[in-house]
N, C-alpha and C positions, 0 to 999 in steps of 0.2 A: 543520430543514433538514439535508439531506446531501448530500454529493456522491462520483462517482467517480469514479476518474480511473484511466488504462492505462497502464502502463510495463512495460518488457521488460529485462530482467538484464541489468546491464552484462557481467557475465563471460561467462553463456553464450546471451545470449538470449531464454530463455523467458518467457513473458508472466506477467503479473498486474495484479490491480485492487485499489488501496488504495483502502475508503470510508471518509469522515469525518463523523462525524454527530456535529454541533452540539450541545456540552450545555448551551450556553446560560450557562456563568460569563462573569463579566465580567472583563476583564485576563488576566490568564494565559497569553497566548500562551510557548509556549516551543518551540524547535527540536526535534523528535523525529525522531528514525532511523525511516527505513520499512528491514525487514527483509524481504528476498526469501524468500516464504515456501515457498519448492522445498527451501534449505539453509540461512537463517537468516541468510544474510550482511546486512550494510548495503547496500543500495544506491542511497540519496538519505537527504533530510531534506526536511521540511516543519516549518512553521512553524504551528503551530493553537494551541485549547484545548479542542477536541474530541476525539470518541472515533475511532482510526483502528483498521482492522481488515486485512487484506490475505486477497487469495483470488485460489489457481492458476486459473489458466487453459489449458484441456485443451485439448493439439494438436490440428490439423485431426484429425477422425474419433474424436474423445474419446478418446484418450490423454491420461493425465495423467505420462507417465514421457518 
């Protein structure tokens, strides 16, 4: 199972999608940082014990800058 979910930078905006796909241990949940992956910064946490991964999200007209 996975899921994903859309969030926008808190600093500048830009969009992104963190997916988490299930690997299935049991227990393990622990808080991880989703890093905005435009500049690395922190910009939330989630709670899993799955695999998270994050991917830009290119401006209207496929820019990715």
């Amino acid at each position: 199972m996975s899921y994903e979910n859309f969030y926008k930078s808190q600093a500048c905006g830009k969009a992104f999608t963190i997916a988490i796909e299930n690997a299935g241990y049991p227990g393990g949940k622990e808080r991880e940082s989703i890093n905005f992956p435009w500049c690395g910064a922190e910009n939330d946490t989630e709670v899993t014990s799955g695999i998270k991964t994050t991917h830009k999200v290119p401006a209207e007209g496929g820019a990715s800058e």
